[in-house]
C-alpha positions as CSV (number, residue, x, y, z in Angstrom):
1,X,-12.2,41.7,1.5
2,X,-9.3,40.8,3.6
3,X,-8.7,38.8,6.5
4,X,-6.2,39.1,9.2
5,X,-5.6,36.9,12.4
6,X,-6.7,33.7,10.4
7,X,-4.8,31.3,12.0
8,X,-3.0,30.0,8.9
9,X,0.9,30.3,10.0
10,X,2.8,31.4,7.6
11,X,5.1,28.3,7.4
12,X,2.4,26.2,6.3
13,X,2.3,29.1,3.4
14,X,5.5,28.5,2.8
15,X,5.7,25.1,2.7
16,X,2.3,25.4,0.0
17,X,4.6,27.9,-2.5
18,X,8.1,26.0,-2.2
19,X,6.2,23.1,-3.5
20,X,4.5,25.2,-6.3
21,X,7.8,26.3,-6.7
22,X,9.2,22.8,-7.1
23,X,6.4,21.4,-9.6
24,X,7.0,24.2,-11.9
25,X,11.0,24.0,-12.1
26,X,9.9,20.5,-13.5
27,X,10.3,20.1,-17.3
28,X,7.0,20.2,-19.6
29,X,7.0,16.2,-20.7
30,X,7.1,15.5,-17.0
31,X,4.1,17.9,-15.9
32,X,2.5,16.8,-18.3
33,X,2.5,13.0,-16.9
34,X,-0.5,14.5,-15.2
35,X,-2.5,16.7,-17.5
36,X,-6.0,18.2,-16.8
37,X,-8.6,15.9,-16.9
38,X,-12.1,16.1,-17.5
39,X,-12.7,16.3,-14.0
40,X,-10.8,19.5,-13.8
41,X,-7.9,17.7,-12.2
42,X,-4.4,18.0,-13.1
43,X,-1.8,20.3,-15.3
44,X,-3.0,23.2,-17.2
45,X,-0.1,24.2,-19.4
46,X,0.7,28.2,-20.5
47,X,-1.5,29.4,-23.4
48,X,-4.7,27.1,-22.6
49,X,-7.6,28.9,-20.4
50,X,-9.8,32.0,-21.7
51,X,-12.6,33.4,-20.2
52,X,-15.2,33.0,-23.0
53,X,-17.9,33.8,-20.4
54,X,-16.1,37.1,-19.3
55,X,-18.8,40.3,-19.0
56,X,-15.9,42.5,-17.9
57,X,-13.7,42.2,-21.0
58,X,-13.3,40.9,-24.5
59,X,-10.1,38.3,-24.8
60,X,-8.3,37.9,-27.9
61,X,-5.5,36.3,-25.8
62,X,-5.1,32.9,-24.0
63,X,-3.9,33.6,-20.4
64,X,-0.2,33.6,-19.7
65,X,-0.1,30.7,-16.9
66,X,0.4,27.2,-15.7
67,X,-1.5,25.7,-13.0
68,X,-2.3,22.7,-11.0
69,X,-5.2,21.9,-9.7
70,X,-6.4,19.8,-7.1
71,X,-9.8,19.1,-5.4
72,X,-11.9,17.6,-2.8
73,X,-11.8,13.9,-2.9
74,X,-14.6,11.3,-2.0
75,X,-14.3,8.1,-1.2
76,X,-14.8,5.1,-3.6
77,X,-18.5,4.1,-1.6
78,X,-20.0,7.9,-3.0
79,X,-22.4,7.0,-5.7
80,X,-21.5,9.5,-7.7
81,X,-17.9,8.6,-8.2
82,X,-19.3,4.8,-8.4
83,X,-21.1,6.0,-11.5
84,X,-18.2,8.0,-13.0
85,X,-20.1,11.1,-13.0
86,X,-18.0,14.5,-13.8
87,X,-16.1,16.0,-11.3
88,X,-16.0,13.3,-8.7
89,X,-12.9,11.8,-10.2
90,X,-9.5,11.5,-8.3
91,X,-6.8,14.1,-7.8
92,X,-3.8,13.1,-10.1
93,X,-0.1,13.2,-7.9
94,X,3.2,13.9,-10.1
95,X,5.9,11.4,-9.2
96,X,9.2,11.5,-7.9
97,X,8.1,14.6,-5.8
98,X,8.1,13.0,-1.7
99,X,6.3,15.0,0.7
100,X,4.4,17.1,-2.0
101,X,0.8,15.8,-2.0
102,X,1.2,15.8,2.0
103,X,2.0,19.3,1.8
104,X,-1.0,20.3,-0.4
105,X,-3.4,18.0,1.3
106,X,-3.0,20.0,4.6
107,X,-3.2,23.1,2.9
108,X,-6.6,22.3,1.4
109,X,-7.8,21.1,4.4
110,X,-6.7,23.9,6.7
111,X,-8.0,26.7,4.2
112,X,-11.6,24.6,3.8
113,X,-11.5,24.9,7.6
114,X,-11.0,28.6,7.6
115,X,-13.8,29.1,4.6
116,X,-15.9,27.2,6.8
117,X,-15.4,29.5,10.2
118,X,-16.3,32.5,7.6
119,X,-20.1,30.9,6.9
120,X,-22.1,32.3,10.1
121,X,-20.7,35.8,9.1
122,X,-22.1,34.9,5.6
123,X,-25.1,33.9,7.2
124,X,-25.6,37.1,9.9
125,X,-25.3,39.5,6.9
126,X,-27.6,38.3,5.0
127,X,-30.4,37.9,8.5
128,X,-29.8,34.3,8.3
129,X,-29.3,32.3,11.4
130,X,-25.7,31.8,12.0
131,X,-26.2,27.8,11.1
132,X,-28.1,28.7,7.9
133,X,-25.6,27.5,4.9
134,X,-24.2,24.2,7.3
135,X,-26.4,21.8,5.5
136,X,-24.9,22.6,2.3
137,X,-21.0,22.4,3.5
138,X,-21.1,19.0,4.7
139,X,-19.5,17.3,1.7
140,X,-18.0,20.9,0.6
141,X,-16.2,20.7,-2.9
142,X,-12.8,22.8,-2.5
143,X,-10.6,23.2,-5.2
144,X,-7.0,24.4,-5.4
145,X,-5.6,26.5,-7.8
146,X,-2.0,26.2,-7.7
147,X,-0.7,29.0,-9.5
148,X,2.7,29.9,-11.8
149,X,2.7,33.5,-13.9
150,X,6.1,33.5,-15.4
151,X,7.5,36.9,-16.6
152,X,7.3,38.3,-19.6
153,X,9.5,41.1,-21.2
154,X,7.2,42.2,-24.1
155,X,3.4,42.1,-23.3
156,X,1.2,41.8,-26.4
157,X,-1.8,43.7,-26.5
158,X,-4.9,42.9,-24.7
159,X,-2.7,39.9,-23.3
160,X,-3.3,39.0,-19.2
161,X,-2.1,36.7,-17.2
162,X,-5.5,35.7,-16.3
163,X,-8.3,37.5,-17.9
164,X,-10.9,39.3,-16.4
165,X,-13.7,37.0,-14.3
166,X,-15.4,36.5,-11.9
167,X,-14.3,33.5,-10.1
168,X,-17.5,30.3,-10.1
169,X,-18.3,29.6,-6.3
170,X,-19.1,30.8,-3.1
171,X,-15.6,32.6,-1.9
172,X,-12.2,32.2,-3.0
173,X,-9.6,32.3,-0.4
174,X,-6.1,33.8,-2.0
175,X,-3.0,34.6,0.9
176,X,-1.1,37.8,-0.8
177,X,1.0,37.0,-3.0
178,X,4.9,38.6,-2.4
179,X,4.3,39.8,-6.3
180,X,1.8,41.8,-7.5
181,X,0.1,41.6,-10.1
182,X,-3.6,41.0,-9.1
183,X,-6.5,44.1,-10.2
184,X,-10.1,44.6,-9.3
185,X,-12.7,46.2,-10.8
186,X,-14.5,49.1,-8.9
187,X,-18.3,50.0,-8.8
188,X,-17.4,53.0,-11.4
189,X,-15.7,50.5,-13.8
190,X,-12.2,51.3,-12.5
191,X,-9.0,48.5,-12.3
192,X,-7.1,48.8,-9.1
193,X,-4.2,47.2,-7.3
194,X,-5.4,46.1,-3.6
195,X,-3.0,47.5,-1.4
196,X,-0.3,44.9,-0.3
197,X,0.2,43.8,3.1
198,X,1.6,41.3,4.2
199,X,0.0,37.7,6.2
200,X,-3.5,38.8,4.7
201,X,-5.7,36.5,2.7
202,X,-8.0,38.0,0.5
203,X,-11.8,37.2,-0.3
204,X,-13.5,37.0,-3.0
205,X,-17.3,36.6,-3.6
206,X,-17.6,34.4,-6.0
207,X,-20.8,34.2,-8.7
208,X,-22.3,31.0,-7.4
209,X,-23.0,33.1,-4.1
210,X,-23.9,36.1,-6.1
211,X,-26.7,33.5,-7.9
212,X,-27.6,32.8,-4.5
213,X,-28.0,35.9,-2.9
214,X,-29.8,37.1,-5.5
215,X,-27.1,39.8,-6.3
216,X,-27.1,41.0,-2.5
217,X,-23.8,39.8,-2.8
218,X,-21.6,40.8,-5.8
219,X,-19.0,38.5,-7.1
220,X,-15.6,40.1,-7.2
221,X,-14.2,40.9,-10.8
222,X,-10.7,40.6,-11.4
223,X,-7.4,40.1,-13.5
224,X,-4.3,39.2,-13.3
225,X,-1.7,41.3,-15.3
226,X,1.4,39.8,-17.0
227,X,4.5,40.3,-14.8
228,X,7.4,41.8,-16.6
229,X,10.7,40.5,-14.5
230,X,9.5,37.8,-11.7
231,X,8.1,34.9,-11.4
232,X,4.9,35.3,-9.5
233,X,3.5,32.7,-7.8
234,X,-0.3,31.7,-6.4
235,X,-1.6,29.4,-3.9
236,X,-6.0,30.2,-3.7
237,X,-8.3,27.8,-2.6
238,X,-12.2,28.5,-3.7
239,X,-14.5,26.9,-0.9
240,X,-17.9,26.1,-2.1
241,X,-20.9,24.6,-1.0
242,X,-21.9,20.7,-2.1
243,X,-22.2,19.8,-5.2
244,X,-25.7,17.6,-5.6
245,X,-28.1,20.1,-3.4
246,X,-30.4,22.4,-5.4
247,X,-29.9,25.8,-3.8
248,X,-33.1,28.1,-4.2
249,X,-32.6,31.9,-3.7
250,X,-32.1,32.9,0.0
251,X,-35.5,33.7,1.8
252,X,-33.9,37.0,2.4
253,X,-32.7,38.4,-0.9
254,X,-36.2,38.3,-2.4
255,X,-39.2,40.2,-2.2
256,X,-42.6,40.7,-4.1
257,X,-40.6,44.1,-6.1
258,X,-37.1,41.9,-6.2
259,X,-38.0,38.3,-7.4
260,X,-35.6,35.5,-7.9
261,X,-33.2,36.3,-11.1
262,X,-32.3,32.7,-11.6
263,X,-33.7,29.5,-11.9
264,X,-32.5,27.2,-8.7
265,X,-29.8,25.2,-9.4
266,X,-27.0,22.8,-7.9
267,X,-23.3,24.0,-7.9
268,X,-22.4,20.7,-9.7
269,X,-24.9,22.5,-12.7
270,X,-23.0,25.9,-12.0
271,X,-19.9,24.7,-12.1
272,X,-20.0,22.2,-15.3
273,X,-21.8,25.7,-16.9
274,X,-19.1,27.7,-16.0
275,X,-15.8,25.3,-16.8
276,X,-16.9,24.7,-20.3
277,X,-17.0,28.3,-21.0
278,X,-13.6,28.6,-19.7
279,X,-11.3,25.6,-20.5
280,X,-11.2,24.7,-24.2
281,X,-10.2,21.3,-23.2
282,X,-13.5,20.4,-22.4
283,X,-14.5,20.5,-26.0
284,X,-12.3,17.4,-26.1
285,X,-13.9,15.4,-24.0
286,X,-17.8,14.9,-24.6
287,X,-18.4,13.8,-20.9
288,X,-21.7,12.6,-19.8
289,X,-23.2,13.9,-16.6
């Protein structure tokens, strides 16, 4: 999917990938001052993700990208980041960078804005009443992905920039990217380029709502090829419902001849599931729920 007439200006875009820009230019030893955590907060260096979990494609390769992520933040009275439990930790800030975490904190909460608008229309298509997912978006988690896929003049085989997935939650939010570079795969098993224009940010369904929905919905599979002469950068914020709530298939997407396919389950179950098959790091880090 993609949206148009969104009301994110594009100088708040801008703003978002000159300051990607500017963490990345910084050398490795300082990024590193803030490596990822096990709260999935922090620097991922080149060389460290890989989809182990991927039913699209076999990887051999660890993805050719850096990133930074960020994530919702609650405040120090939740009893869940009282308790220390997974996930709920703090966003960690690089230094010496003025005006950055302003920057990206107005992003996240202007794209979690937008996600929200998109949940009647969720909703409506599924004949839900319009108000039907707003109990489980009022402590949302949204995470940022902010994205570097440096160039690459020989590709090794089966190597990606980001392997084929699916991505864990309820939509991901990604504004076009000015290189290309991103491929999804069709019904008939087919990669394709999206067709570029410009201002649009593109949707995609993401597994947690596929779980949901009881595969009404299909979460979007897709790659990101190695780019062979410029620096491509991302900025795509995945907007998902709250973490503690135990979601129980949508009244809707079952029937007597189409029962439930999963278990019910809360996103914080989902997404632990999900980052451990993906990050290798968390192997590391034996962290109680």
């Amino acid at each position: 999917l993609a949206l148009i007439n969104h009301g994110i200006s594009q100088s708040l875009l801008d703003r978002v990938l000159a300051e990607d820009r500017r963490f990345c230019a910084r050398p490795l030893e300082e990024k590193l001052k803030i490596q990822i955590n096990e709260n999935q907060r922090g620097y991922i260096r080149v060389k460290a993700t890989l989809a182990k979990h991927s039913t699209y494609h076999k990887h051999t390769k660890m993805d050719f990208n850096e990133t930074t992520v960020f994530a919702t933040e609650h405040g120090p009275d939740n009893p869940h980041v009282k308790e220390g439990k997974q996930f709920y930790g703090q966003n960690q800030w690089p230094e010496n960078l003025p005006g950055f975490r302003e920057v990206v904190e107005e992003y996240m909460a202007a794209m979690e804005g937008l996600g929200k608008s998109l949940l009647p229309v969720w909703a409506l298509a599924l004949d839900m009443p319009e108000d039907f997912f707003d109990p489980y978006f009022k402590n949302c988690y949204t995470y940022f992905r902010m994205a570097h896929y440096p160039p690459k003049a020989e590709i090794e085989e089966n190597e990606f920039a980001l392997g084929a997935h699916a991505d864990t939650g309820f939509m991901t939010l990604l504004p076009s990217p000015d290189v290309q570079g991103l491929e999804i795969l069709d019904n008939d098993g087919v990669w394709f380029k999206p067709e570029k224009v410009p201002g649009v940010i593109h949707v995609n369904i993401g597994q947690f709502m596929e779980r949901w929905s009881n595969h009404r919905f299909h979460a979007t599979p897709h790659r990101v090829t190695v780019p062979h002469s410029d620096d491509r950068y991302t900025i795509p914020v995945f907007v998902n419902p709250d973490f503690e709530p135990t979601m129980e298939c949508i009244p809707t997407c079952m029937a007597p001849d189409n029962p439930p396919k999963y278990q019910p389950e809360s996103y914080w179950e989902f997404f632990k599931w999900y980052m451990g098959q993906t990050y290798p790091h968390y192997d590391d880090f034996h962290k109680g729920a």
